[in-house]
N, C-alpha and C positions, 0 to 999 in steps of 0.2 A: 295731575295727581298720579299716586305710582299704580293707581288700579284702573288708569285708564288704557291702559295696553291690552289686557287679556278682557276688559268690556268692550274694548271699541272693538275687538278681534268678533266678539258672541256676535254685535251687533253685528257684522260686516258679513258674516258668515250667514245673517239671518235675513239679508234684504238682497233683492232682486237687482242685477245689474242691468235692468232694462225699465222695467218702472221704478225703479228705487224707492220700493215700497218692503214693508214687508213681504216675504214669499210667501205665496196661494197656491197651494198643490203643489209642493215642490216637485220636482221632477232632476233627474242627472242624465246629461246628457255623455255621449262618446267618450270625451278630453274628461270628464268627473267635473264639469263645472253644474251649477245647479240654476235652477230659473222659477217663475212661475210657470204652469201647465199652458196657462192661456197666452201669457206674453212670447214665450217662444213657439208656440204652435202658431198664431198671429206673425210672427217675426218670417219663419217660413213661408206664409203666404203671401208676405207683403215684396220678397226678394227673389230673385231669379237663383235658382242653384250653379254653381260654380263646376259639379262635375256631378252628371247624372238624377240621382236626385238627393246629392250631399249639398250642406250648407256649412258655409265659415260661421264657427263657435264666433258668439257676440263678444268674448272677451279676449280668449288665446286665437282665433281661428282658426283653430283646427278642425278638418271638415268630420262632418257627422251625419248622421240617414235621418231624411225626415220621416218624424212619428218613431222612430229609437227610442226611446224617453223609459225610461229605469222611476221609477216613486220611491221619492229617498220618504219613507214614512218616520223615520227618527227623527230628522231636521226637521218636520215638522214640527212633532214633538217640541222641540226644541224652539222653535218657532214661538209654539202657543207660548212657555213659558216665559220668554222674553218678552212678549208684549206690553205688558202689565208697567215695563219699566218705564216708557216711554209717554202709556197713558196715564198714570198713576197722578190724581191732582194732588196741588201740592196743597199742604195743610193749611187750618186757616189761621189765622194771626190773630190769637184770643190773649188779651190780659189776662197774664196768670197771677192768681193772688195766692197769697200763703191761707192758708186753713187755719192756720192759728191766728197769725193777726190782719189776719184780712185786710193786706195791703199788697203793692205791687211787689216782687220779688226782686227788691234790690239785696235781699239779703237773705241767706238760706241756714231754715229750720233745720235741727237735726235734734230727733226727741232722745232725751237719755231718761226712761223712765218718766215721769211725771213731770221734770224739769224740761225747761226748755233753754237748748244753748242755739245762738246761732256767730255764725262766723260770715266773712266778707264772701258775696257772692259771686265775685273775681279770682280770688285764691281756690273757690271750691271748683268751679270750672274751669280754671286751667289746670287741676287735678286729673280730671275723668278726662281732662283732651288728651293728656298723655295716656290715659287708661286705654280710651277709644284708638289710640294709635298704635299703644300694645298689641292689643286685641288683632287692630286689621292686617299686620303682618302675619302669622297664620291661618286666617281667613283666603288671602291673596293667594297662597300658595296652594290651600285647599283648593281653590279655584282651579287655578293652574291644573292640579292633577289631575283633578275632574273633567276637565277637559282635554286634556291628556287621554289618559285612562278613555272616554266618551270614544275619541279617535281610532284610538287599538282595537275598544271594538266592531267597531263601525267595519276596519280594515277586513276586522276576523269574521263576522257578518259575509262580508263579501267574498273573502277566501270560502267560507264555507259552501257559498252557493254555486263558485266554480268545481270544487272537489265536486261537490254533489252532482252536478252537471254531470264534467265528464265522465264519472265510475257508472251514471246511467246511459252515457253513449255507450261506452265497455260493453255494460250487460248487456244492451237493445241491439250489438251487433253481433255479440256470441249467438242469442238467440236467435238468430236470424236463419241460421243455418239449418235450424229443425227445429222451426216453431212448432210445428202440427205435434211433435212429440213434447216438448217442453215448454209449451206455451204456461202449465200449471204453473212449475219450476220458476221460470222466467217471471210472473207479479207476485210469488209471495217475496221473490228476492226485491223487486220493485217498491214492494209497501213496506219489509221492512225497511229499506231505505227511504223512503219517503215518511216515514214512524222516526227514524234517526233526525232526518234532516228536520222534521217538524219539533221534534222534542228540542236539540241542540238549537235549531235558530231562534224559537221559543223563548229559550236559557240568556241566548245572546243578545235578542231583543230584552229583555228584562232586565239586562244587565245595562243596554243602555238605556233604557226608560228609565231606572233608578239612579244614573248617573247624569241623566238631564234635569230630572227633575231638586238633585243635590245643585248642580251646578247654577238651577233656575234660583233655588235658596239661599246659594251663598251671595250669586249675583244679588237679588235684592237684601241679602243683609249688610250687604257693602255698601250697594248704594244707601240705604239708610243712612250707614254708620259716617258716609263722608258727608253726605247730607247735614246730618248735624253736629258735625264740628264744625260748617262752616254758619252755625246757627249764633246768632247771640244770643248771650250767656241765658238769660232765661230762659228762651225758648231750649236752649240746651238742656237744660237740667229737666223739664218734661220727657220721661220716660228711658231717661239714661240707662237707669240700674238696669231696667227689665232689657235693653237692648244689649248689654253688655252681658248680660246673666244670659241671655240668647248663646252670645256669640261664643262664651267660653263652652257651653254644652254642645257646642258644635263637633260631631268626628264623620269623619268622609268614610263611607261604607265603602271596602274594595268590591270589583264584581266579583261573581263567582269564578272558581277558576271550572272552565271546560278543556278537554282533553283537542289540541288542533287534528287530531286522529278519526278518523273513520273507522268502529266496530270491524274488527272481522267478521267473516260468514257471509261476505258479497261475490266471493270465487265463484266461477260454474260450475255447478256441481257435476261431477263427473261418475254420476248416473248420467251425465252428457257421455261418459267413459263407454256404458251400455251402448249410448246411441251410435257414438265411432267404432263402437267394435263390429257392428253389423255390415262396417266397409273396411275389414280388417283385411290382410293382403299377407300372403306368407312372402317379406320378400327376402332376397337372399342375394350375397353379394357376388359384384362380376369381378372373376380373377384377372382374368383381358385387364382390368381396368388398374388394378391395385399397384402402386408405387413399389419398389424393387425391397423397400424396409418392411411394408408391411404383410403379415403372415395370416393367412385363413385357416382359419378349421375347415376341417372336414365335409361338414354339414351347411358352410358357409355363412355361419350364422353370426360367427363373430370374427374380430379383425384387434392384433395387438401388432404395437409397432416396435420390430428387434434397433439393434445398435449394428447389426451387421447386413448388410447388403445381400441379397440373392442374385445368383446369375440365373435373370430370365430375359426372353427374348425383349428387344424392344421396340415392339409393335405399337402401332399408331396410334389403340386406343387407350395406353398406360401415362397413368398419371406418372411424369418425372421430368421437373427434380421435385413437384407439389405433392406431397404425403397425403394422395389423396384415395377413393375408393370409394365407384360407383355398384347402386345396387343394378344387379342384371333386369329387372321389369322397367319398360318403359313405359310412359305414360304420355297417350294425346287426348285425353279425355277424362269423364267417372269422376270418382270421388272414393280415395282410397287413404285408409288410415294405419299406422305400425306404432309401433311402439322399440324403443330401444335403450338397452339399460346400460347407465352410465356409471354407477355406482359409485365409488371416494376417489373417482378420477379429480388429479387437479385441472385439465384441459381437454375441452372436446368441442368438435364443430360437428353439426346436424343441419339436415334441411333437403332440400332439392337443388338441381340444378339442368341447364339443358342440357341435351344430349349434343351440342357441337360445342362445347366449352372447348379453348382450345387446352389441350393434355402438354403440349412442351413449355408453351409458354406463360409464367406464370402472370394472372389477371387477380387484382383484387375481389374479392366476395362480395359483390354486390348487384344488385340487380339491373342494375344496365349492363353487367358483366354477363348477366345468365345467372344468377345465384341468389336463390333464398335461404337463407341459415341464420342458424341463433350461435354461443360458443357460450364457453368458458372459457375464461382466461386471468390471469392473475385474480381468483378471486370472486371476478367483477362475470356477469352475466349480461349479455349483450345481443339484441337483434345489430346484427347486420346492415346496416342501413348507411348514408350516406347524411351524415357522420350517423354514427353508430350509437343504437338507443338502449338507455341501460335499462334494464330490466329488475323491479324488486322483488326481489323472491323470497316470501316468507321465511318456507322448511324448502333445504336443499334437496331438487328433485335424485332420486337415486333410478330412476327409468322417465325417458321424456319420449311423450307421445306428439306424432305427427302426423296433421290431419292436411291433405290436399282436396281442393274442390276444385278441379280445373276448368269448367265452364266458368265460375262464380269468380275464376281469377285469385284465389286465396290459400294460401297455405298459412296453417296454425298450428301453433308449438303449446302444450300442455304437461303441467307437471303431473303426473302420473300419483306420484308419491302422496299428495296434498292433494288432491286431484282438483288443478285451478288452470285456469287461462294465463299463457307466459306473455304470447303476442301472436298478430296474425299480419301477415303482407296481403296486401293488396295488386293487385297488377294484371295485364293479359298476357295468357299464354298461345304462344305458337309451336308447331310443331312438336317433338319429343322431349320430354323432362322425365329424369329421373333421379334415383335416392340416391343422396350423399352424405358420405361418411369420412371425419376425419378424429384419428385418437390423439394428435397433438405429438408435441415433443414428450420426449421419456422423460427427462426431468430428474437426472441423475436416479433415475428405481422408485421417484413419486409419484409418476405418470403413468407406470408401468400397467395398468391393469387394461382388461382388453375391453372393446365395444360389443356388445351381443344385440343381437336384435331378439326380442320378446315375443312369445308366441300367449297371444290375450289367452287369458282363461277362457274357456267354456261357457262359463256359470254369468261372463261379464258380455257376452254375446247377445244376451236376450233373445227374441226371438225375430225371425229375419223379415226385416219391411221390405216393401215393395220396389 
């Protein structure tokens, strides 16, 4: 029959490939296959693990950790609904008489008024078989997209619960840094998140409970409906009309739609700004250090890069032919925070770096190089990394603050401007690292604006810890 492709699919989806039974406690394991709770937890202890204490999946074998087990609670769901099909007894085989003339129903009544007509009850039923087959072609399809539609959410379900995961690894290691100060900070951002993620998966689960339980209905109104066309003819014409009147008032509810997005207002709040500004550092750049294009002020504070070349000595510790410029504080220890404003630059590089990078020979920005940095570049905002992690950034930072912990091994890049978390490196530091600065190419007069390093407010200092 043509509705046995997307039933034998519900069924197959619905029974265990280990007891071939229906599933009991579903559970998903590693590979997204599913099982009984008990038969695969049994299955584990019945076999020797193949590496550690992973087990070959009983179907793909792909290995998986024992006691990993996810609770697919929708398949269940879905589960109960389908039972019903398979225990459902079948009807019992009662001589039907006509009401009127109280005989067996070789022949069918149709009242017009008061009169009675009746017609061959052959021609009447092979009427409604074509009715009944009208009918199951939109039914089928219904199906189909219910189960469809059931899948997407399922997928969305689970994407949700990884977003939500990692934006709560984000926060729990921001706040790591100065729990004792923001430990407040740090759970209301936690609960609202946990407020989202219960409302949205809530939504999401709702959305497929109302699409399992469509899909449980239309599955049994199919089966009915094939059910009795393969009835004779008498037994067919019991309860036609009403299963047909059923079937036409059928319409497939879509789920709701939810936004795949995460609420803003999960940034670190930068009143975390307060807290790095109490390790603020007036730093100031080394002219030793700066590339023959780029020019300082006076005060040291800022760095633009000309089109014309300077003749200055070319001492050992000048970046060339790399447009580069370190700041003069060095650092083997502490935990010291600046800030530097970038403004409608289109290109800029920030971050740290050691104090032996080599200065003639130019080394990619990365941290097995000696370099921690973020940039801009065409656009696109970028940690450093090996390959390089793009970074979303809401509102374009117009000053990015940078925070080093060098015991803790971490340097963190902050937007200033929105005051949120961009990224933070992790690694060990040895000997001296200091601050670096690069303003990029000019960029025919696009580029042109210089790097200043930011002296924190006052007011953003709070008052000094310990």
């Amino acid at each position: 029959m043509a509705s046995a492709a997307p039933i034998g699919k519900a069924l197959e989806e619905a029974t265990c490939s280990i007891c071939l039974e229906y599933l009991t406690v579903p559970v998903t394991i590693d590979c997204g296959h599913n099982f009984c709770q008990a038969c695969i937890t049994q299955y584990c202890e019945q076999r020797k693990p193949e590496s550690g204490t992973q087990f070959p999946c009983p179907e793909c074998r792909a290995l998986f950790q024992k006691g990993n087990f996810r609770p697919n609670r929708q398949l269940a769901n879905i589960v109960e609904s389908i039972k019903p099909l398979r225990l459902q007894p079948e009807k019992a085989q009662n001589e039907n008489l006509c009401e009127t003339h109280k005989e067996k129903l070789q022949l069918f009544c149709k009242e017009d008024g008061k009169a009675i007509y009746v017609v061959p009850i052959e021609e009447v039923a092979q009427s409604y078989k074509v009715k009944l087959q009208e009918a199951l072609g939109p039914l089928r399809q219904a199906l189909e997209e219910a189960l469809e539609l059931t899948s997407k959410e399922q997928k969305k379900y689970m994407n949700w619960q990884d977003k939500v995961e990692n934006r709560r690894r984000s926060i729990t290691r921001e706040f790591k840094k100065l729990h004792q100060l923001l430990s407040e900070e740090e759970q209301l951002l936690l609960r609202r998140l946990a407020e989202e993620e219960r409302e949205s998966l809530q939504r999401l689960q709702h959305n497929i409970t109302k699409l399992s339980e469509q899909s449980a209905a239309l599955i049994s109104l199919i089966t009915e409906m094939e059910e009795k066309r393969q009835q004779q003819a008498a037994e067919l014409l019991q309860g036609v009309k009403s299963t047909l009147i059923r079937s036409e008032h059928v319409t497939l509810q879509p789920p709701e739609a939810i936004s795949p997005a995460l609420k803003n207002g999960y940034k670190i709040c930068l009143d975390m700004r307060e807290m790095l500004a109490r390790f603020t550092l007036g730093v100031t750049l080394d002219p030793d250090t700066a590339h023959p294009n780029l020019v300082l002020s006076q005060d040291r504070k800022r760095v633009i890069r000309k089109t014309k070349r300077q003749n200055l000595p070319n001492n050992p510790e000048r970046f060339d032919p790399c447009v580069f410029v370190l700041g003069a504080e060095g650092f083997t220890g502490g935990r010291h925070y600046w800030e530097v404003e970038v403004g409608d630059k289109t290109g800029w590089t920030l971050g740290i770096c050691k104090e032996s990078v080599s200065r003639k020979s130019p080394d990619h920005l990365l941290p097995k190089n000696g370099y921690w940095t973020m940039c801009l570049r065409d656009g696109e905002y970028e940690a450093l990394t090996f390959p390089a992690t793009p970074l979303h950034v809401g509102i374009k930072p117009s000053q990015v603050g940078i925070f080093l912990d060098y015991k803790a091994g971490e340097v963190s890049f902050y937007n200033v401007t929105d005051r949120s978390h961009l990224f933070t490196f992790t690694d060990t530091f040895f000997g001296t690292v200091r601050p670096f600065f690069s303003p990029c190419a000019n960029a025919g007069g696009k580029n042109a604006a210089p790097l200043i390093i930011c002296s924190v407010p006052a007011q953003a200092r709070g008052n000094p810890g310990p």
